[in-house]
C-alpha positions as CSV (number, residue, x, y, z in Angstrom):
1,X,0.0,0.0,0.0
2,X,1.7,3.1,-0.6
3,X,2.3,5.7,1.8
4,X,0.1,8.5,1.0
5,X,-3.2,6.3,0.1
6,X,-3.2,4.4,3.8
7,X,-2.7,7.3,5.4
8,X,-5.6,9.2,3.9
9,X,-7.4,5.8,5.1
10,X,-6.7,6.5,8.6
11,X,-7.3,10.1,8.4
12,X,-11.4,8.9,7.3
13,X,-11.3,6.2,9.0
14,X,-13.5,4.9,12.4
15,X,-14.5,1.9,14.8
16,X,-16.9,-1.1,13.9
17,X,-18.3,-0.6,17.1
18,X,-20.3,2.3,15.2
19,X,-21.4,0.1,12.3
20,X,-24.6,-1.3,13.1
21,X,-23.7,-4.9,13.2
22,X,-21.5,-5.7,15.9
23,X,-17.8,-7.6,15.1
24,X,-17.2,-11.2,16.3
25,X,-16.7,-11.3,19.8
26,X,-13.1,-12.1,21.2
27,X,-11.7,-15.6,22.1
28,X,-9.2,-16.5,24.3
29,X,-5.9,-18.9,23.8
30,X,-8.7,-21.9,24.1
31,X,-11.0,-20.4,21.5
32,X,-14.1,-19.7,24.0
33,X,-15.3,-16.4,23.8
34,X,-13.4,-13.8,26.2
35,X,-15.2,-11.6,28.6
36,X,-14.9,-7.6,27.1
37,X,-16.2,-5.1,29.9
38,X,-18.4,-2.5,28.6
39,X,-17.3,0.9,28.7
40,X,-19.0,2.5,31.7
41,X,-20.1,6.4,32.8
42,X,-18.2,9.1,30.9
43,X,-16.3,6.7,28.5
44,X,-19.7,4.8,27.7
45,X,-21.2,8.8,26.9
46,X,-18.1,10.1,25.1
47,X,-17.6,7.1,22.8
48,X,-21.8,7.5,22.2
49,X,-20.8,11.2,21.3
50,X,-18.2,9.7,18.9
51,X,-20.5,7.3,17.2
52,X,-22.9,10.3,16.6
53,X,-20.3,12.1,15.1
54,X,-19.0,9.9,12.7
55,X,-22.5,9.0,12.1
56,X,-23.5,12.9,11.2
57,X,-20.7,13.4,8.8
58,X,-21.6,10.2,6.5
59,X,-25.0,11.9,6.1
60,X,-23.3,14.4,4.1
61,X,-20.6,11.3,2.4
62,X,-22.3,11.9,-1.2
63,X,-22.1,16.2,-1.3
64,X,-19.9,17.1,-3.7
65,X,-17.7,20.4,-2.7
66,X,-15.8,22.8,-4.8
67,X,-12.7,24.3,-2.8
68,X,-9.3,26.4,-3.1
69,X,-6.4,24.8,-1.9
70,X,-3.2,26.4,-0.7
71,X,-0.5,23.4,-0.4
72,X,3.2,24.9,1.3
73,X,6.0,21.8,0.6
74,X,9.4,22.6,2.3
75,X,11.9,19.9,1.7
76,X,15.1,19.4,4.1
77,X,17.5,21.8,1.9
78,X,15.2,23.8,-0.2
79,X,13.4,26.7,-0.5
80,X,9.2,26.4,0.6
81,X,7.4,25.9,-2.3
82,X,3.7,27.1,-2.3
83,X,1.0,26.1,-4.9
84,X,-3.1,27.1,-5.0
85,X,-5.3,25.1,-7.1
86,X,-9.2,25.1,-7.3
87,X,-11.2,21.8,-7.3
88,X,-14.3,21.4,-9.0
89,X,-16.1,18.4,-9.6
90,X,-18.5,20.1,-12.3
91,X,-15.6,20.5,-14.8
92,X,-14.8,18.0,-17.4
93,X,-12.5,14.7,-16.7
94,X,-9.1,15.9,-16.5
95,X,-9.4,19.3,-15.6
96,X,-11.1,18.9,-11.9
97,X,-8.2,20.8,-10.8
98,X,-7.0,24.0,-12.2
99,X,-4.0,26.0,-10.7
100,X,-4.4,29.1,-9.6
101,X,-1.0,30.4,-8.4
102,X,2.0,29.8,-9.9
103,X,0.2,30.3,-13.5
104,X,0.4,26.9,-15.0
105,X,2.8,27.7,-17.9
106,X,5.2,28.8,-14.9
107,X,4.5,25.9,-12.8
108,X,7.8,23.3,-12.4
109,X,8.1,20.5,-14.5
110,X,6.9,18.3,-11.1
111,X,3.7,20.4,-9.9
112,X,2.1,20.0,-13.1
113,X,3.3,16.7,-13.3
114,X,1.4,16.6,-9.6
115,X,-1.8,18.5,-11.2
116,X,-1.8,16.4,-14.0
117,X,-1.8,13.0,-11.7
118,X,-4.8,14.7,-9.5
119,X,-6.7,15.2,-11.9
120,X,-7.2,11.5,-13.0
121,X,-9.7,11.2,-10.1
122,X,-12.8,13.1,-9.6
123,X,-12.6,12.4,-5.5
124,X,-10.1,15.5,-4.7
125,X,-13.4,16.8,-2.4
126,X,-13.6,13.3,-0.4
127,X,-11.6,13.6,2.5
128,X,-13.3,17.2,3.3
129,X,-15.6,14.7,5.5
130,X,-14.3,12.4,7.7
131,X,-17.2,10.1,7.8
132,X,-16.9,6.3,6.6
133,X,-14.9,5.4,8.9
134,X,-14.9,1.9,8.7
135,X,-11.3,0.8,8.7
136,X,-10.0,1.9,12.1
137,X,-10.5,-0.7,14.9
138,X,-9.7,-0.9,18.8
139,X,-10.8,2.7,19.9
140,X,-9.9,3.9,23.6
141,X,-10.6,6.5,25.6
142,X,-7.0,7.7,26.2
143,X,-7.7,11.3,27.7
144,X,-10.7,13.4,28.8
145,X,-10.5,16.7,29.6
146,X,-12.5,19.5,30.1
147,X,-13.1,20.6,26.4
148,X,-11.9,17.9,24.5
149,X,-12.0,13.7,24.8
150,X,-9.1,11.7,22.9
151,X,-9.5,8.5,21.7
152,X,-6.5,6.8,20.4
153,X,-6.3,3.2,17.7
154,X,-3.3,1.2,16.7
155,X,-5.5,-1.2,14.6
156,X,-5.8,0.4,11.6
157,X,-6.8,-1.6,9.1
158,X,-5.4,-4.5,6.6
159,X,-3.8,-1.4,4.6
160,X,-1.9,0.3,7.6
161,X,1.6,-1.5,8.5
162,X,1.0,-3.7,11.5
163,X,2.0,-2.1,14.9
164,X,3.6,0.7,13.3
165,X,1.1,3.8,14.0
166,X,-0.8,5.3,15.9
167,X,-4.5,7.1,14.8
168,X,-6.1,9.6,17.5
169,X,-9.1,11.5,17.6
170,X,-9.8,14.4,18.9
171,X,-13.5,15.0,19.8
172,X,-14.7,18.2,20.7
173,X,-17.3,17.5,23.7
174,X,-19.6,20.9,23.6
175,X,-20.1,20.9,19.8
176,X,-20.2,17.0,19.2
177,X,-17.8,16.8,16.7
178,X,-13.8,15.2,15.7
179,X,-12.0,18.9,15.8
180,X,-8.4,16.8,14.8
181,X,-6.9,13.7,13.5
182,X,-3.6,12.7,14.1
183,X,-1.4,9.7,12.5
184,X,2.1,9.0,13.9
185,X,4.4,6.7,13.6
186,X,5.2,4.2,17.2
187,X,7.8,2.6,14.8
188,X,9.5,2.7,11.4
189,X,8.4,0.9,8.6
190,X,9.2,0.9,4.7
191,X,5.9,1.4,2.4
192,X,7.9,0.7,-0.1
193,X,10.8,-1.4,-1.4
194,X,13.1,1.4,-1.6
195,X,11.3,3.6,1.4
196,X,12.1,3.7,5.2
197,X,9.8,6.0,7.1
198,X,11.3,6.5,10.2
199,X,9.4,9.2,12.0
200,X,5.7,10.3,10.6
201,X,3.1,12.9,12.0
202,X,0.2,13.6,9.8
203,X,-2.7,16.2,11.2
204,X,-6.0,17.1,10.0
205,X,-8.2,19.6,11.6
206,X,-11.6,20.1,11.1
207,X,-13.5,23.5,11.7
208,X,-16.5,23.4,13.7
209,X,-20.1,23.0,11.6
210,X,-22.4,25.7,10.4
211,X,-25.7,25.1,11.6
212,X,-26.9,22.0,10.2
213,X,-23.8,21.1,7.7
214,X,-20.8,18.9,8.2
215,X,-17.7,19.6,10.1
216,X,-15.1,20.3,6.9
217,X,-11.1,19.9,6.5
218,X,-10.0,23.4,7.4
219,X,-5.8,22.5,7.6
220,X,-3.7,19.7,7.2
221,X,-0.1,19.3,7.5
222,X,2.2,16.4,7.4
223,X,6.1,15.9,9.0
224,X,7.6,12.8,7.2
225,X,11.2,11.7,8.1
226,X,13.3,8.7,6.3
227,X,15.4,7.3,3.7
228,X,14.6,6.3,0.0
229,X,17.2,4.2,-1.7
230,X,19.7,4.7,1.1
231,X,19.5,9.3,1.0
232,X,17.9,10.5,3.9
233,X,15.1,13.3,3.4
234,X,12.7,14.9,5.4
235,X,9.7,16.2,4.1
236,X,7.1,19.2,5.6
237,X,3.9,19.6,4.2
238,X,1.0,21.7,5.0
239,X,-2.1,22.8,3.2
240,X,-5.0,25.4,4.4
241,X,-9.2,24.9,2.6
242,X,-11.1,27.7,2.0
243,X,-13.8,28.5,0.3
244,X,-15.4,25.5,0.3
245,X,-18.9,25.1,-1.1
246,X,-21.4,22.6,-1.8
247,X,-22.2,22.2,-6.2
248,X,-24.3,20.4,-8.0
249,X,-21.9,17.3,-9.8
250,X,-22.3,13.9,-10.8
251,X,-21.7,11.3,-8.1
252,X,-18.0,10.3,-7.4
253,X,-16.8,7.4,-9.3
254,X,-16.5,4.1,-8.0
255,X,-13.2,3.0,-6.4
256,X,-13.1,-0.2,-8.9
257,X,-14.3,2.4,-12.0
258,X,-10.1,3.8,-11.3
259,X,-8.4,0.5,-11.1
260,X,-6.5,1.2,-14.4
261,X,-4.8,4.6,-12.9
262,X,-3.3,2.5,-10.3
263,X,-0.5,1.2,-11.9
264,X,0.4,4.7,-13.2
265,X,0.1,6.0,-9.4
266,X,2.6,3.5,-8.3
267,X,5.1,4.5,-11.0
268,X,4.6,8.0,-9.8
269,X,5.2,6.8,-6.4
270,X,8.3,5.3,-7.5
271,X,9.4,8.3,-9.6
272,X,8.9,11.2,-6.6
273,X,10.6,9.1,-4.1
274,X,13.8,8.6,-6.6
275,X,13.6,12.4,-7.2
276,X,13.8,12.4,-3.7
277,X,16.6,10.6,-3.2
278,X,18.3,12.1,-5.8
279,X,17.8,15.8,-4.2
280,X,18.8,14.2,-0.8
């Protein structure tokens, strides 16, 4: 799985326990079924308040949004680079994202590459909601305080490398809503072949919903330090959503409708983690 596509899983993804069928219940070493206390008093509420949560944002899973992104890159040794682009889903196929700043025939060679490898997908507006959260599993109560109840998972799915991070949300207990998501590394792991992540902290915060509409991605920002074929880099990423607003599109395609681009993403993969290297 690569790197960036399981960790956008984690960053939408929830508990079972909020599906409405529950899982299996555990065994132990003998294969009869374990006793699992039930969470009890504030823990019992907050993870209720959770559930709703989760369960209020996938009411609003099929919306489509149009929205202005403002992405800031700073590699180890270079300069910051900064890029805007707009996302519409009501444009034609291949032109879902336009850039806005630097003017695309001033663009480098590798953010219109990156434009140009977006724009095979009409989902750029999906992770704007957090709902679906299907694949994270094991959620604990891991902090309550007075504004703000964290709940942290290191089962996160078939996709995620196994005891390697760490997903936590962040609920906000007056408004009823996940204000942040976090995903960091407990331990390195190589995504790919070639690719060691040693130290990862990716962030998504959410800002607070307007009357009866969703919570929405207001920032996200990633910290990503390793090696790829045997250069070290360290990569800082963060990007700021604004004027997001609901339009009348066509439904998202299907996941299964874009297995042909996949092969093409994984050579991309390849190629921006040998540029990498080679800028390292």
């Amino acid at each position: 799985m690569r790197l960036k596509s399981f960790a956008a899983a984690m960053l939408i993804a929830a508990s079972p326990a909020f599906a409405e069928d529950a899982p299996a219940p555990a065994t132990n070493d003998a294969g009869d079924a374990a006793a699992v206390p039930a969470p009890v008093g504030d823990e019992a509420s907050l993870l209720e308040t959770l559930r709703r949560a989760t369960l209020r944002a996938e009411e609003f899973a099929d919306v489509r949004y149009a929205f202005t992104a403002e992405r800031t890159t700073r590699d180890k040794d270079d300069e910051p680079l900064t890029v805007v682009a707009e996302f519409d889903p009501r444009r034609e196929e291949g032109e879902y994202w336009r850039l806005i700043s630097p003017a695309p025939d001033e663009a480098e060679k590798k953010v219109r590459k990156a434009i140009k490898r977006l724009n095979k997908r009409d989902n750029g507006d999906e992770a704007l909601i957090y709902g679906g959260m299907s694949e994270l599993r094991g959620i604990e109560l891991v902090e309550n305080g007075a504004e703000t109840a964290i709940f942290a998972s290191r089962d996160l799915g078939e996709d995620a490398p196994e005891g390697k991070l760490e997903a936590r949300l962040f609920l906000d207990k007056a408004a009823g809503y996940i204000s942040k998501i976090e995903v960091r590394t407990i331990d390195s792991f190589k995504p790919l072949p070639i690719v060691k992540i040693k130290d990862l902290l990716q962030v998504q915060e959410y800002a607070a919903p307007e009357g009866d509409g969703p919570a929405l991605l207001a920032r996200s920002s990633s910290r990503t330090v390793g090696s790829a074929a045997f250069r070290s880099f360290e990569m800082n990423e963060e990007t700021t959503f604004s004027d997001i607003r609901a339009v009348d599109a066509p439904p998202r395609r299907d996941k299964d409708d874009d297995d042909d681009d996949d092969d093409d993403e994984d050579e991309g993969d390849k190629d921006r983690e040998t540029d990498r290297a080679d800028d390292a």
